[in-house]
C-alpha positions as CSV (number, residue, x, y, z in Angstrom):
1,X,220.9,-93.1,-37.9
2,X,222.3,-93.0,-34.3
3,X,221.7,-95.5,-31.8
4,X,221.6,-94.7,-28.3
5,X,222.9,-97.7,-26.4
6,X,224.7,-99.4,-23.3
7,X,227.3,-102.2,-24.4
8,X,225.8,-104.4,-21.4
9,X,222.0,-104.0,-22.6
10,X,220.9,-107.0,-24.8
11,X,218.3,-104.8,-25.4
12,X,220.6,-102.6,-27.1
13,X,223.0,-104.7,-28.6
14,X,219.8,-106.6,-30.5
15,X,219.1,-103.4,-32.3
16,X,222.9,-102.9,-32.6
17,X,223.4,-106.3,-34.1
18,X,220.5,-105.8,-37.0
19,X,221.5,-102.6,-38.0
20,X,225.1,-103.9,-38.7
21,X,223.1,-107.1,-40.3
22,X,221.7,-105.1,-42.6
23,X,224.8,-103.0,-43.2
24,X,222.9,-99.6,-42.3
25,X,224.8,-96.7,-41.4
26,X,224.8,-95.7,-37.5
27,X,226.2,-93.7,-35.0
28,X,226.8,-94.9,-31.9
29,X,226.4,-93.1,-28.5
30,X,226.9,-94.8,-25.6
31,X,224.2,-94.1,-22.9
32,X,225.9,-93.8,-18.9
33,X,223.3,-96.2,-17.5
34,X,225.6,-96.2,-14.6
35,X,225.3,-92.4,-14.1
36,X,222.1,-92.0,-14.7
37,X,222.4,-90.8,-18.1
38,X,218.9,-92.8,-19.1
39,X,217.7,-90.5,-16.5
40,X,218.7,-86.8,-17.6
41,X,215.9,-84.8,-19.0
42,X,217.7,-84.9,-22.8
43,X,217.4,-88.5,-22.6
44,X,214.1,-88.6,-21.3
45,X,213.0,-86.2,-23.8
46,X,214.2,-89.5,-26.4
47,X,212.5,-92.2,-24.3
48,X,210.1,-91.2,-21.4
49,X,210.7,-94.7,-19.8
50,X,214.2,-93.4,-19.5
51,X,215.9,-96.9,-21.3
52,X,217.8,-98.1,-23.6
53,X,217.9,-98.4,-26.5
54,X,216.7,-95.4,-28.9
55,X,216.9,-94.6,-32.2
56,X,217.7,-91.4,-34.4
57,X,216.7,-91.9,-37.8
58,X,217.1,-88.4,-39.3
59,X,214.7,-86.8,-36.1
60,X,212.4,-89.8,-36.2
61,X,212.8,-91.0,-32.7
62,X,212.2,-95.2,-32.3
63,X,212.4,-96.8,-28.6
64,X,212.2,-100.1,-28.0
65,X,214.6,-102.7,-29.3
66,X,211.9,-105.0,-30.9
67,X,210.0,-101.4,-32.5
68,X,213.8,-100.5,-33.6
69,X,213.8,-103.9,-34.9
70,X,210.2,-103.5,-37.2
71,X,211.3,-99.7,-38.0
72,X,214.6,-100.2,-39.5
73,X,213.3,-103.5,-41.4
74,X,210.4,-101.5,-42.9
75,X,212.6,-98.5,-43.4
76,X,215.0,-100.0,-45.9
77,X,212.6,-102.3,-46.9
78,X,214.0,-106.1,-45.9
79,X,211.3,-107.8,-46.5
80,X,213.8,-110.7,-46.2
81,X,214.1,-109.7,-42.4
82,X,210.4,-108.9,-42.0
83,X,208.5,-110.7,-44.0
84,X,204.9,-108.7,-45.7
85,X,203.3,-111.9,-46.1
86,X,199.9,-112.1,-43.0
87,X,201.3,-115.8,-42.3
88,X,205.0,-114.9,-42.4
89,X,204.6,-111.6,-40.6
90,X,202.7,-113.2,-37.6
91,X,205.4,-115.9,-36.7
92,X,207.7,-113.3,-36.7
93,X,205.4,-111.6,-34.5
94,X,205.1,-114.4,-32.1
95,X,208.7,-114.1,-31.4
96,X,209.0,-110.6,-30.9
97,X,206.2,-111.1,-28.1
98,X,208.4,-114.0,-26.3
99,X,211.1,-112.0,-26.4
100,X,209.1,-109.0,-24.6
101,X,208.1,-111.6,-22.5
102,X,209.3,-115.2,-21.6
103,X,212.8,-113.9,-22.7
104,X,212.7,-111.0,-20.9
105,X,211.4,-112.7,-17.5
106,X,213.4,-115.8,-17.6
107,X,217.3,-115.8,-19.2
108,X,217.4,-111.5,-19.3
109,X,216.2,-111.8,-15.4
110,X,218.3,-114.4,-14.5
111,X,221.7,-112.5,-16.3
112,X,220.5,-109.1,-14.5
113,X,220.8,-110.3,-11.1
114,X,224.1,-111.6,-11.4
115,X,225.3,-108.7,-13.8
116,X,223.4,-105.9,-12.2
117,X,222.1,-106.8,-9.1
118,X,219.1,-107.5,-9.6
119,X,216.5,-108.2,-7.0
120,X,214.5,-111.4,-8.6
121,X,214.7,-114.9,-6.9
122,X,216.7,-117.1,-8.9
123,X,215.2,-119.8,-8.9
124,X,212.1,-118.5,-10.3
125,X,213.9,-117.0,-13.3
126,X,216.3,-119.3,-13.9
127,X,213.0,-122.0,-13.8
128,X,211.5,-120.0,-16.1
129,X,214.8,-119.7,-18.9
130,X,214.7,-123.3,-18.5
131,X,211.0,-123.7,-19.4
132,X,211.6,-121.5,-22.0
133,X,215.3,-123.3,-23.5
134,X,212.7,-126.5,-23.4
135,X,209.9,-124.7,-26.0
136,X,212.9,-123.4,-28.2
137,X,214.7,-126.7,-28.4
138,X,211.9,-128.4,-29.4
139,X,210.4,-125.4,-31.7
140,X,213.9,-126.3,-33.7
141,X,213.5,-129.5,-34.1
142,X,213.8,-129.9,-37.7
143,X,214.7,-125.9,-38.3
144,X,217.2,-123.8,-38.6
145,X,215.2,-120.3,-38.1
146,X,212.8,-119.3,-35.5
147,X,210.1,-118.3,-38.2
148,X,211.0,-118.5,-41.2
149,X,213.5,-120.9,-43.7
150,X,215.7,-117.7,-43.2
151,X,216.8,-115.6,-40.5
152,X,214.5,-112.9,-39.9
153,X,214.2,-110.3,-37.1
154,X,212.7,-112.8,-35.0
155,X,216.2,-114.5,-34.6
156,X,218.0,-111.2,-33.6
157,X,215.3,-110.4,-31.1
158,X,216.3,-113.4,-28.7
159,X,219.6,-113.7,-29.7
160,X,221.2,-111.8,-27.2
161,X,220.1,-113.0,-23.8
162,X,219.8,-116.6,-24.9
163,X,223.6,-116.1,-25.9
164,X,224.4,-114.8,-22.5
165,X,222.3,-116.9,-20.3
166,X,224.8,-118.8,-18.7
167,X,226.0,-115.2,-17.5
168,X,222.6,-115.5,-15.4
169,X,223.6,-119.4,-14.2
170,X,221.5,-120.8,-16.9
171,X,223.0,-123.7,-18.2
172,X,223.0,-124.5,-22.0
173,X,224.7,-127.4,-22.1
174,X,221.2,-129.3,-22.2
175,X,220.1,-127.8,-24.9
176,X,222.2,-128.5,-28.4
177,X,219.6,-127.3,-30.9
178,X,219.6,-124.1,-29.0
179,X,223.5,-123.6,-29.2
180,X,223.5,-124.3,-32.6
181,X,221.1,-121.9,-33.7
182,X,223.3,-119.2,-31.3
183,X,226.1,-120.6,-33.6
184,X,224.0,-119.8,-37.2
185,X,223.5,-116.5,-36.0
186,X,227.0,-115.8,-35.2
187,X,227.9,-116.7,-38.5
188,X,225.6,-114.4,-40.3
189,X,227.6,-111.5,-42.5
190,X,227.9,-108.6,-40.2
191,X,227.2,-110.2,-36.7
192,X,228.6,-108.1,-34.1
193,X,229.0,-109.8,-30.2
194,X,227.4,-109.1,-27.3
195,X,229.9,-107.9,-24.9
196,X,230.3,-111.0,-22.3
197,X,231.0,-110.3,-18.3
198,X,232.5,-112.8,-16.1
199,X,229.3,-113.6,-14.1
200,X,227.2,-116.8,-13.6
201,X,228.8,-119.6,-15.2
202,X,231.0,-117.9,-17.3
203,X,232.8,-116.4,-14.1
204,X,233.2,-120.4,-13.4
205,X,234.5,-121.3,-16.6
């Protein structure tokens, strides 16, 4: 498999991260973002919304981090990550949505103004990570997994930005079932990290 990615792209680095998870094989290729690379026609040929990341499986071309995420867990058959089950499947499901969305609008927002420049206004998208740090805290009350009494794909789809937030001046400090869940993931056999940038509160630290 090769996996087209940018080391700054949670994105990318949660279809990085499973793939090591699961111990599959994988090329990396690093994707110019800054050059325009996502923009060439090769890459476009990949991914037609020019982004990152993409997978290679053998010709089989996946984009999408959350698709990557179903495709390699059906491919090698981790029905531990992804469960087959209607009940189990759907909260697994659920997740992958909030990461398309809450996820994607609040903490990922919030880290790509101060990261990449971002237009948004700040205080809607950091309101909105904090709206959505509130849900998750109290969604782990009593749990150590998103959706399951195991980690499952739905954990590696918001991992990344929620590890990252305060990189967008989203404060985790308020929210202790939320760190340790970051914590459980990061001590999962194979975790990789998510590159970290000295933005946000982590440029104050």
């Amino acid at each position: 498999m090769k996996l087209y990615h940018h080391p700054l792209s949670g994105h990318a680095h949660r279809a990085r991260l499973f793939l090591s998870l699961v111990d599959a094989p994988h090329e990396l290729i690093e994707v110019d973002l800054k050059a325009g690379a996502h923009k060439t026609p090769a890459f476009l040929a990949l991914n037609p919304f020019g982004q990152v990341p993409v997978l290679d499986d053998d010709g089989v071309i996946v984009s999408d981090s959350n698709a990557i995420l179903v495709y390699v867990a059906k491919r090698l058959g981790r029905s531990d990550w992804l469960p087959e089950d209607p009940r189990g499947a759907a909260a697994v499901q659920r997740w992958l949505s909030v990461a398309a969305g809450e996820l994607a609008y609040g903490p990922a927002a919030a880290r790509l103004i101060t990261v990449f420049g971002a237009k948004f206004s700040p205080e809607e998208v950091i309101g909105r990570a904090h709206t959505l740090l509130g849900r998750i805290e109290a969604h782990l009350d009593g749990r150590d997994w998103l959706a399951a009494e195991r980690p499952t794909i739905a954990d590696v789809a918001v991992y990344s930005y929620l590890a990252r937030a305060p990189e967008g001046n989203v404060d985790l400090s308020g929210y202790p079932r939320v760190e340790a869940f970051l914590r459980r993931v990061e001590g999962l056999p194979g975790f990789v990290p998510f590159a970290e940038t000295p933005a946000g509160l982590t440029a104050a630290a």
